[in-house]
C-alpha positions in Angstrom: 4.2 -99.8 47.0 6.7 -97.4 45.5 7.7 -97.5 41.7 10.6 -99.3 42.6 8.5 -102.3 43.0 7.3 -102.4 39.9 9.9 -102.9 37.0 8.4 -100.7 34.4 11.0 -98.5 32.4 10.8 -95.1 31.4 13.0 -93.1 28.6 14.9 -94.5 25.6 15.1 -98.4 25.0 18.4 -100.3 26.3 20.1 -100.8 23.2 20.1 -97.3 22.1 20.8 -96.2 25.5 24.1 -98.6 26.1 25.1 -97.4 22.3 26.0 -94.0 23.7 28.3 -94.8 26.1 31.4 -96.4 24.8 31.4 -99.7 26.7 33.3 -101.6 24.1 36.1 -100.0 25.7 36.9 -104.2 27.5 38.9 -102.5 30.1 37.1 -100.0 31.2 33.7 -101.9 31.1 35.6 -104.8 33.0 36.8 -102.4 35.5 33.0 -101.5 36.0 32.3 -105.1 36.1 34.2 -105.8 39.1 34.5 -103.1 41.1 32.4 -104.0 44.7 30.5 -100.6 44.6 27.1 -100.1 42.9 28.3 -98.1 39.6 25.6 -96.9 37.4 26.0 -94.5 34.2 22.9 -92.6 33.3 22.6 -89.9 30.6 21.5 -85.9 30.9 18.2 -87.1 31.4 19.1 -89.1 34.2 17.9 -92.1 32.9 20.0 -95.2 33.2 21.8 -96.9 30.5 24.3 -99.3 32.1 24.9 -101.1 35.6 27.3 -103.3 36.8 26.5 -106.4 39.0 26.8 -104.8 42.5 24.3 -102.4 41.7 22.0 -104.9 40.5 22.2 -106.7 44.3 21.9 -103.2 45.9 19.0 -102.2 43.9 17.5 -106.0 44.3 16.6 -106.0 40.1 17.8 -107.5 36.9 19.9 -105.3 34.6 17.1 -105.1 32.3 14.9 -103.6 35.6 17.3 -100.6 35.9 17.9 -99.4 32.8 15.9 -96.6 31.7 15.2 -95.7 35.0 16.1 -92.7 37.0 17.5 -92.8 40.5 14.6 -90.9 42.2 12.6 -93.5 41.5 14.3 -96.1 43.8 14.6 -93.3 46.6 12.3 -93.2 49.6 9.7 -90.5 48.4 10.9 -87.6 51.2 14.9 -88.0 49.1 13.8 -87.9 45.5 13.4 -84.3 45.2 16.7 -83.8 46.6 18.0 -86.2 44.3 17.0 -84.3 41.0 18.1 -81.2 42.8 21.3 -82.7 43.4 21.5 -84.0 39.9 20.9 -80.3 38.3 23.6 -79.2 40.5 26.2 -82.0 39.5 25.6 -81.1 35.9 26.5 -77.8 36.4 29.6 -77.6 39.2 30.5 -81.0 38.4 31.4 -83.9 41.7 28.5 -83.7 44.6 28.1 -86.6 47.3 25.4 -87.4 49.9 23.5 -90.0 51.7 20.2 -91.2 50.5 17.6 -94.5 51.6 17.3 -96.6 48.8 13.5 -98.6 48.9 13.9 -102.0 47.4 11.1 -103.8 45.3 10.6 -106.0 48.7 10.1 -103.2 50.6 13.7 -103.2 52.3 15.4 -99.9 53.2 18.9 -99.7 52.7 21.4 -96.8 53.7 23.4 -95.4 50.4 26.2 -93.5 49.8 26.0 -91.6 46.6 28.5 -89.7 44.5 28.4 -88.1 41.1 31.5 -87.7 39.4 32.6 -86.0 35.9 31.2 -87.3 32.5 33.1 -90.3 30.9 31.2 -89.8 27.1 29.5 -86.6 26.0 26.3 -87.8 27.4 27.0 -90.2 30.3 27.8 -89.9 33.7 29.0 -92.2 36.2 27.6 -92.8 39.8 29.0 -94.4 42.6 26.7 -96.1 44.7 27.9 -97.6 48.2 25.8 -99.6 50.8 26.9 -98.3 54.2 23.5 -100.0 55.5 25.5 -102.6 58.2 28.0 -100.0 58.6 25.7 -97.5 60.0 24.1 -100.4 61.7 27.3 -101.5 63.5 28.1 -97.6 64.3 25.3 -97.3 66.0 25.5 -100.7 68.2 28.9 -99.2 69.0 27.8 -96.0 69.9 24.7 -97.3 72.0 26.3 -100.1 73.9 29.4 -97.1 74.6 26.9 -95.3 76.3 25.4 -98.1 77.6 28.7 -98.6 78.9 29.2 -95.6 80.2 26.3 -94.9 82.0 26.8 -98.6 83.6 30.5 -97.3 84.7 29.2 -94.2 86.2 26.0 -95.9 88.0 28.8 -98.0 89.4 31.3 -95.3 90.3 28.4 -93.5 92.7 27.3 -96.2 94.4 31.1 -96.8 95.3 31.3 -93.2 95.9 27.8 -93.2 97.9 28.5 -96.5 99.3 31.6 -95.4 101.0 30.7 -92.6 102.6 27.8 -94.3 103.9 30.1 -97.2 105.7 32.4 -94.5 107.3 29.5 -93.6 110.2 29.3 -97.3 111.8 33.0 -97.6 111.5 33.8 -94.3 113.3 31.5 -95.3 116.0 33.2 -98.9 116.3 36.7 -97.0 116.8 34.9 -94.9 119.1 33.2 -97.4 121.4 36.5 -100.1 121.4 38.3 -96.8 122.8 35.6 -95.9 125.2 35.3 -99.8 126.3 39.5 -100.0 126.4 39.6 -97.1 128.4 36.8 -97.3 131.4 37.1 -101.2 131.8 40.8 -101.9 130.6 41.6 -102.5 133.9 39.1 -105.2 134.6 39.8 -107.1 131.0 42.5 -109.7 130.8 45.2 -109.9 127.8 43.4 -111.7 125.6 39.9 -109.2 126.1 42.6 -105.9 125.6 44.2 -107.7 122.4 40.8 -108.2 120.7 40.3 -104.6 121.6 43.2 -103.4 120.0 42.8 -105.1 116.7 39.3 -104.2 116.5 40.3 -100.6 116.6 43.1 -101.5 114.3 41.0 -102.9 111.7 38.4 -100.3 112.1 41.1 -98.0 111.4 42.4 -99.7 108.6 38.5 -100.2 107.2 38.5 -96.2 107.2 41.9 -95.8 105.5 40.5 -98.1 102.7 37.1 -96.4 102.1 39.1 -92.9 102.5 41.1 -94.0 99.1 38.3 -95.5 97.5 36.3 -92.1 97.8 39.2 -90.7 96.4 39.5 -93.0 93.6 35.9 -92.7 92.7 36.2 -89.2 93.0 38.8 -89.6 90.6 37.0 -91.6 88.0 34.0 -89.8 88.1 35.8 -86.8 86.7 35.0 -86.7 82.8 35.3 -83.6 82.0 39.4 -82.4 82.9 39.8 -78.8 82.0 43.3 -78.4 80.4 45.6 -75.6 80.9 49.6 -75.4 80.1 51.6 -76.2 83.4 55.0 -76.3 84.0 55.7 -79.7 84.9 58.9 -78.3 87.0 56.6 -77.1 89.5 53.9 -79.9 89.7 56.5 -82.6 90.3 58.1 -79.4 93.0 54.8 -78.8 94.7 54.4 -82.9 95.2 58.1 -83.1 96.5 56.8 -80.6 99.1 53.6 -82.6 99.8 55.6 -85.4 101.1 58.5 -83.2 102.8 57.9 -85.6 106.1 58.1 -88.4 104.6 61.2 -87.7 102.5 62.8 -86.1 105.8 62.1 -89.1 107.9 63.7 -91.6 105.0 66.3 -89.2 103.7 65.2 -90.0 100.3 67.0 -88.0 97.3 64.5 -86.7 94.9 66.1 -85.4 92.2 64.3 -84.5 88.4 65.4 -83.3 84.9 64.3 -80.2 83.3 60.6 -81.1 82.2 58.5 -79.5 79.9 55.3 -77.6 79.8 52.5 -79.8 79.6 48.7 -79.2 79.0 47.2 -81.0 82.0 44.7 -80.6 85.3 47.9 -79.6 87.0 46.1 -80.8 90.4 45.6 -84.4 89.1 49.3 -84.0 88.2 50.4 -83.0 91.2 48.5 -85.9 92.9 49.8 -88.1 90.1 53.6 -87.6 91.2 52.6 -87.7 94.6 51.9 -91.0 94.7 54.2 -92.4 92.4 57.1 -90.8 94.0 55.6 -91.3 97.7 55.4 -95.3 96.7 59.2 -95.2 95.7 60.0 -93.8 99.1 57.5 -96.5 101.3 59.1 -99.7 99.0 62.4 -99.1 99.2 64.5 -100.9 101.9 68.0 -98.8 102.2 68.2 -94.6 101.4 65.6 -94.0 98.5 66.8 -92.4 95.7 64.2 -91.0 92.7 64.7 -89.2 89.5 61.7 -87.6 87.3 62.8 -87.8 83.4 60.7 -87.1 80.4 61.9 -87.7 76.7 59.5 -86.2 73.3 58.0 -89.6 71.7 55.3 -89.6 68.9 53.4 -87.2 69.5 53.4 -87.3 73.5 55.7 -87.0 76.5 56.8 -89.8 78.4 57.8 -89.5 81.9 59.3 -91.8 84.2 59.8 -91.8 87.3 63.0 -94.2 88.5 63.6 -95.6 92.2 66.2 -97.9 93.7 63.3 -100.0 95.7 62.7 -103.6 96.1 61.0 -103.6 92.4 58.3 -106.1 91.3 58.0 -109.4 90.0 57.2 -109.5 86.5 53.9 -111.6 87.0 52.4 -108.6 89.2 53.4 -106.0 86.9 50.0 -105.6 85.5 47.5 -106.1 88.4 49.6 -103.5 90.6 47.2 -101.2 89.1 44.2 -102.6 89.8 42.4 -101.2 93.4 43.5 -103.2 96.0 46.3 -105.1 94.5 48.7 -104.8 97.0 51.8 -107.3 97.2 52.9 -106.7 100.8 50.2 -106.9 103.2 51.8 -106.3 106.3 55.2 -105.2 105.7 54.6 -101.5 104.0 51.3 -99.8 104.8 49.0 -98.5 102.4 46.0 -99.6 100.5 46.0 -100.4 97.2 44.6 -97.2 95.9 47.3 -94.9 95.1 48.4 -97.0 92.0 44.7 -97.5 90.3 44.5 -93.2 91.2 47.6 -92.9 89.1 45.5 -95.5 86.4 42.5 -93.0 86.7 44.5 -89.9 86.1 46.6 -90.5 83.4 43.5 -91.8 81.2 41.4 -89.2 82.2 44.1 -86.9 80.2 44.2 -89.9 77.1 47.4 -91.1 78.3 49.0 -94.9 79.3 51.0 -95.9 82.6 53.1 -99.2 83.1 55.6 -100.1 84.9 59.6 -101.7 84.0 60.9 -103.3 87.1 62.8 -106.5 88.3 62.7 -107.8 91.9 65.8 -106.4 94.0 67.0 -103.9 91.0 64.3 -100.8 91.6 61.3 -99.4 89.7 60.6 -97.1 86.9 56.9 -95.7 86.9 56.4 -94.3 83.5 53.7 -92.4 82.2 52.2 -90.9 78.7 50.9 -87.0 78.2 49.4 -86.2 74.8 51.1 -83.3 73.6 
């Protein structure tokens, strides 16, 4: 067992020791008294000569148990060295901090902050003693269930990825073979046998479009590491106009944008990022669409919005529009469900938020966070 255990004392008796180091001053020894950190004043020798309550539950002792003692003594045996070191060094350049294990007389081990700081009488100096024992405890928790966490999300994200690739075979040869059969025998099927034919090709089709946009948001999430670079966001929300050139000739959509600023971003995700939310203002929007890109400086970030004159969402929706596969129209606007939860994906991956301000039948704005 280590010395701690045992409450023998060592150096000058407590009386004499107490004598030298002014605590009749009532409001600085009742400021002692109180504080919630261990504080414990020791002379050059190291020995100590007063301690307040909270060291007394730290150290698991009596007053009468600490004084006279040194610190080392209470110290796991590989600190204690380090400790009168540390001591020598404090004397001589004045405040020093580190971490130590404390080893209790009932052979607990607790984690301590410790911290020397100037003299307060000619011959005493004051210590600072904090249990960070749960802390360290709950840090750790945190950082193993984060990882825990992590590798769960990732273990999930390939098997999405892996899964979907997988499926994509047997569905391509579904398509293929409901052609085949509609093409060689159409002619001896009925309605009915040709209908079934066409929406087993249609929902094969569909099937694909969905596991094309879930490869493409797992690709997405699986992306951890986004190498930055400054961008011109002028050109990214440009070079996503031009991705969608067909789409915006065939609706006659007016895209129009602010001057934006440089950003430091994967200009790629960006791009794919405006993409989508401008290519969803043009698909839900029932008369000419018209979209504007603004961004305005907030704390610390830029926030961009992107604004449309569509059919807008219902407040109760606004939230799960994100998620994969949320989609409110089933049949009247195509799509999947993906583009939104890719936008999600994105904008976190660069430590950013997305939302959405909208009423039903009064248009959409989209808007977006970029760290600065």
């Amino acid at each position: 067992m280590s010395t701690a255990a045992s409450p023998g004392r060592a150096g000058p008796q407590v009386g004499e020791l107490e004598s030298k180091v002014g605590l009749g001053n009532i409001e600085l020894a009742s400021a002692i008294e109180r504080l919630p950190d261990a504080v414990l004043i020791a002379d050059d020798e190291r020995h100590y000569v007063h301690a307040n309550p909270a060291a007394c539950v730290l150290f698991g002792l009596q007053r009468e148990d600490l004084i006279g003692r040194r610190i080392e003594q209470f110290a796991e045996p590989q600190y204690r060295e380090a400790i009168a070191e540390h001591w020598a060094t404090f004397l001589t350049v004045g405040v020093q901090a580190g971490p130590f294990r404390l080893l209790r007389p009932d052979g607990e081990v607790r984690e301590v902050e410790f911290s020397a700081v100037a003299r307060i009488q000619p011959n005493a100096h004051i210590s600072f003693l904090r249990d960070v024992t749960d802390q360290r405890r709950a840090e750790e928790t945190q950082r193993e269930q984060t990882r825990e966490l992590a590798r769960s999300n990732m273990e999930l994200q390939r098997f999405a990825y892996v899964a979907s690739h997988d499926l994509k075979e047997p569905l391509r040869n579904l398509s293929i073979f409901s052609q085949l059969l509609a093409r060689r025998y159409g002619d001896e099927l009925d309605d009915n046998a040709r209908r079934y034919i066409d929406e087993i090709t249609t929902g094969a089709a569909r099937m694909t479009e969905m596991i094309d946009g879930l490869l493409t948001y797992s690709r997405a999430s699986m992306q951890r590491d986004t190498v930055l670079e400054e961008a011109e966001t002028n050109q990214l929300v440009d070079q996503a106009r031009d991705n969608l050139r067909v789409s915006i000739q065939q609706r006659r959509a007016v895209i129009t944008r602010d001057e934006l600023p440089s950003i430091r971003c994967a200009p790629l995700d960006v791009v794919q990022l405006f993409q989508n939310l401008i290519g969803n203002a043009i698909k839900y929007c029932e008369e000419r669409p018209e979209i504007h890109v603004s961004c305005e400086d907030g704390a610390g970030e830029w926030v961009f919005r992107v604004r449309d004159n569509g059919i807008g969402v219902p407040l109760q929706y606004q939230e799960q529009i994100f998620g994969v596969f949320k989609r409110l129209h089933n049949r009247e606007y195509p799509g999947t469900g993906i583009g939104l939860a890719i936008c999600q994906a994105i904008v976190e991956r660069h430590r950013g938020h997305i939302g959405i301000e909208s009423e039903p039948g009064k248009g959409a704005t989209f808007w977006f966070t970029i760290p600065r």
